[in-house]
C-alpha positions as CSV (number, residue, x, y, z in Angstrom):
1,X,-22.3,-11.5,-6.4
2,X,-22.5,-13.4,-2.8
3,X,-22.7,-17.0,-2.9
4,X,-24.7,-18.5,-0.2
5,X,-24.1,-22.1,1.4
6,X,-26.5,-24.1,-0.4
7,X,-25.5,-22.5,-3.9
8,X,-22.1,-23.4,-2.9
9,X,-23.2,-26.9,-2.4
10,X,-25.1,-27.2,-5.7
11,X,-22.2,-25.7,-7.7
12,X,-20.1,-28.5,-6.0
13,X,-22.4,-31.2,-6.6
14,X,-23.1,-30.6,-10.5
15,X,-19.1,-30.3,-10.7
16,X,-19.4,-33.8,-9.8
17,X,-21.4,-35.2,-11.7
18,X,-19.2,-34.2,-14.5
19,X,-15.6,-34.8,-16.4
20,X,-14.6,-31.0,-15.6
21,X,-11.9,-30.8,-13.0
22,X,-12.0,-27.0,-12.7
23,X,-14.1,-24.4,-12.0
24,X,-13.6,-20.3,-11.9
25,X,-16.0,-17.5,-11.5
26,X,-15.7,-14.3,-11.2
27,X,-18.0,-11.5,-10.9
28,X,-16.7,-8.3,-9.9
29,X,-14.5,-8.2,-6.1
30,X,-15.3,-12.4,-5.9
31,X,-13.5,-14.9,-7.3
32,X,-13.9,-18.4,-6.7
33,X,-12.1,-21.4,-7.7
34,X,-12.8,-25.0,-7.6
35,X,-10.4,-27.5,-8.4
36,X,-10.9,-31.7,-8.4
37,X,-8.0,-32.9,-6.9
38,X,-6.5,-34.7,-3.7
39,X,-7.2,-31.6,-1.8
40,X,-9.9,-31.0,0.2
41,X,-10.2,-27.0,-0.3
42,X,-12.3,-24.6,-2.1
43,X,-10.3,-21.2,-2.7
44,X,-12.1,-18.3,-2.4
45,X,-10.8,-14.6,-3.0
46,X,-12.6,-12.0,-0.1
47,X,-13.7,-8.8,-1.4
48,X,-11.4,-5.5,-0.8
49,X,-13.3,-4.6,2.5
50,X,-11.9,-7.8,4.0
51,X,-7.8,-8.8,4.0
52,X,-6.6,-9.4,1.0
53,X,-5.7,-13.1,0.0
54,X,-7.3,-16.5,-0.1
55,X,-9.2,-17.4,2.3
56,X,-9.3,-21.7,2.6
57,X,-13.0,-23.0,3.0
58,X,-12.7,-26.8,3.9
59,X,-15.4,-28.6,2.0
60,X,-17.7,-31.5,3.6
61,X,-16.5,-33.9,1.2
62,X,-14.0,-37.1,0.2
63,X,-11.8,-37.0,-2.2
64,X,-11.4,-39.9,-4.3
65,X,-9.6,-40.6,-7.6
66,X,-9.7,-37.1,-8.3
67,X,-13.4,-36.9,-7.9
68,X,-15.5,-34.8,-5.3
69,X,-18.0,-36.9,-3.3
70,X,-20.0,-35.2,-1.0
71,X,-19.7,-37.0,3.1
72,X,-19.6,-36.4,6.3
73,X,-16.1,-37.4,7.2
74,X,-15.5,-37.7,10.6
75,X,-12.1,-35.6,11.9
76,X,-10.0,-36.0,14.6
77,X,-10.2,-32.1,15.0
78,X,-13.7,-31.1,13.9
79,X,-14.7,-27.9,13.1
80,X,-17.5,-26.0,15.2
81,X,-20.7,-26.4,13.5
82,X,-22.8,-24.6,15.3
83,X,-25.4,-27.2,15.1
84,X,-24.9,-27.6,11.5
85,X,-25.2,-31.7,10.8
86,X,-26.2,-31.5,14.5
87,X,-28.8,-33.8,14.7
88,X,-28.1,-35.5,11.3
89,X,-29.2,-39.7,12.1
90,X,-26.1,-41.8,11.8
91,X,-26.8,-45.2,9.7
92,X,-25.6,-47.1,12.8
93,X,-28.7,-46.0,14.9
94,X,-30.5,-48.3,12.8
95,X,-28.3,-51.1,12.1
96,X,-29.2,-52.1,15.7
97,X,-33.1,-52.3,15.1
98,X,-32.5,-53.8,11.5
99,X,-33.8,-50.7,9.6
100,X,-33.2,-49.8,5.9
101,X,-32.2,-46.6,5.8
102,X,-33.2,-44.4,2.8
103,X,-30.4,-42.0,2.7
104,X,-30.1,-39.1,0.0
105,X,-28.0,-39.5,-2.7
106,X,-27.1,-35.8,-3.4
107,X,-27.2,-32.5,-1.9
108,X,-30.6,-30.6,-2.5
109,X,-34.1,-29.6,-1.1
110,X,-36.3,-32.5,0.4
111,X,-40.1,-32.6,-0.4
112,X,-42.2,-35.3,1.2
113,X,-45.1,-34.7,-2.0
114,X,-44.9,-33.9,-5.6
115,X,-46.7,-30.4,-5.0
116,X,-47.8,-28.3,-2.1
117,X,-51.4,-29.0,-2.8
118,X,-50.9,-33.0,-3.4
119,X,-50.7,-35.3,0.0
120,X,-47.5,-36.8,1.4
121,X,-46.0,-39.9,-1.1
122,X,-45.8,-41.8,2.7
123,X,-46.7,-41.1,6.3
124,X,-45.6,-42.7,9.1
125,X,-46.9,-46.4,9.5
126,X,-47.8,-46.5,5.9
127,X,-46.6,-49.8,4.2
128,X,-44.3,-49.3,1.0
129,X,-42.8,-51.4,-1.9
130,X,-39.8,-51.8,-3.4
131,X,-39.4,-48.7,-6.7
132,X,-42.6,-46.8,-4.8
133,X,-41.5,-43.2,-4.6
134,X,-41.2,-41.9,-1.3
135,X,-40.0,-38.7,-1.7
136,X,-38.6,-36.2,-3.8
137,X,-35.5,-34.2,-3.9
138,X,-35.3,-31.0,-5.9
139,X,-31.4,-30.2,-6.8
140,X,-30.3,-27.5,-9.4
141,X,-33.8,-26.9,-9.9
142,X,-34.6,-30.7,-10.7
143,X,-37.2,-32.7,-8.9
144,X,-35.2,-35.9,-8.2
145,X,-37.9,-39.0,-7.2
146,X,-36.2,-41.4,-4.6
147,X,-37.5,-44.6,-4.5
148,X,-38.1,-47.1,-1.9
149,X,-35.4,-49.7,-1.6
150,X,-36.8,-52.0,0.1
151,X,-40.8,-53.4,0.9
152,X,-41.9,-52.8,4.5
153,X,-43.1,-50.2,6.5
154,X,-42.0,-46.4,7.3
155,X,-40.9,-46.6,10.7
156,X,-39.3,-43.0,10.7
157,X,-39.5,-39.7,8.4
158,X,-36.4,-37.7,9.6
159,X,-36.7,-34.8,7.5
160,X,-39.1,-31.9,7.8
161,X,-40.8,-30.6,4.2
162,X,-38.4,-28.3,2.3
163,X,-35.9,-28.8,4.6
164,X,-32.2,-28.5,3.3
165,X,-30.3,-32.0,2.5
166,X,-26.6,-33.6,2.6
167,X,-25.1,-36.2,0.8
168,X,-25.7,-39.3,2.4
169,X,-28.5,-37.8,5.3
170,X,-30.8,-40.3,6.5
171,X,-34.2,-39.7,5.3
172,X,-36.7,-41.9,5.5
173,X,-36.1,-45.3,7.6
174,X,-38.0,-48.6,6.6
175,X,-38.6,-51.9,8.3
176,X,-38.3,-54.7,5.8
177,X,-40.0,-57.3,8.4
């Protein structure tokens, strides 16, 4: 059994969002084990076609009280991406242009409508309240509605329709005036 990137992320994500600390799986040559602690690594065992051992996967994430909380945390010696988080907004470029930034609170799939066949929830330029949905986000197979946080009007969508997600990614960002 191969995990891919994004199943990786999920697994990590519903581990959050509950009291287990530990995690194992096997299924024949893989084994992988994830642990909540003050660590910041995912253990994975390779397969016999590759060296044996561990091999250390650092996971995008911050570590607090023993809980894992998806981020991007910046590093003095980052890792090469190769365009991953790329061209990821930061929540400073609007800061400056007083923006509300609707940023995603978990790792998933972003849908800008309910169905394929039903129109956007907002477009550019449209004017939105406060609780309106604006978007959903399907993780683990569930269709997550995120709400507006604000009244005002969509001044920037930044993700594309069934694109991939992060923790914390600017989606959708709003001026209040």
């Amino acid at each position: 059994m191969d995990f891919s990137l994004e199943q990786l992320k999920e697994i990590i994500a519903a581990l959050d969002q509950t009291d287990i600390t530990e995690l194992n799986l096997e299924s024949g040559d893989l084994r992988l084990n994830i642990r909540k602690s003050d660590k910041n690594v995912v253990m994975a065992t390779p397969p016999p076609s590759l060296p044996s051992g561990s091999i250390d996967l650092p996971v995008v994430s911050g570590v607090a009280s023993g809980s894992i909380t998806p981020a991007v945390v910046p590093s003095p010696n980052p890792l090469p991406t190769n365009g991953v988080n790329a061209a990821i907004p930061s929540i400073a470029d609007s800061a400056a242009k007083n923006l509300v930034d609707i940023t995603s609170p978990m790792v998933g799939t972003f849908y800008r409508s309910p169905s394929p066949d039903d129109p956007a929830f907002v477009e550019k330029g449209d004017q939105v309240r406060k609780g309106q949905t604006i978007c959903i986000i399907e993780a683990m197979k569930l269709m997550n509605e995120i709400e507006a946080e604000v009244s005002g009007r969509v001044v920037e969508i930044l993700i594309e329709n069934a694109q991939p997600i992060e923790y914390g990614q600017v989606l959708i960002r709003i001026d209040p005036s």
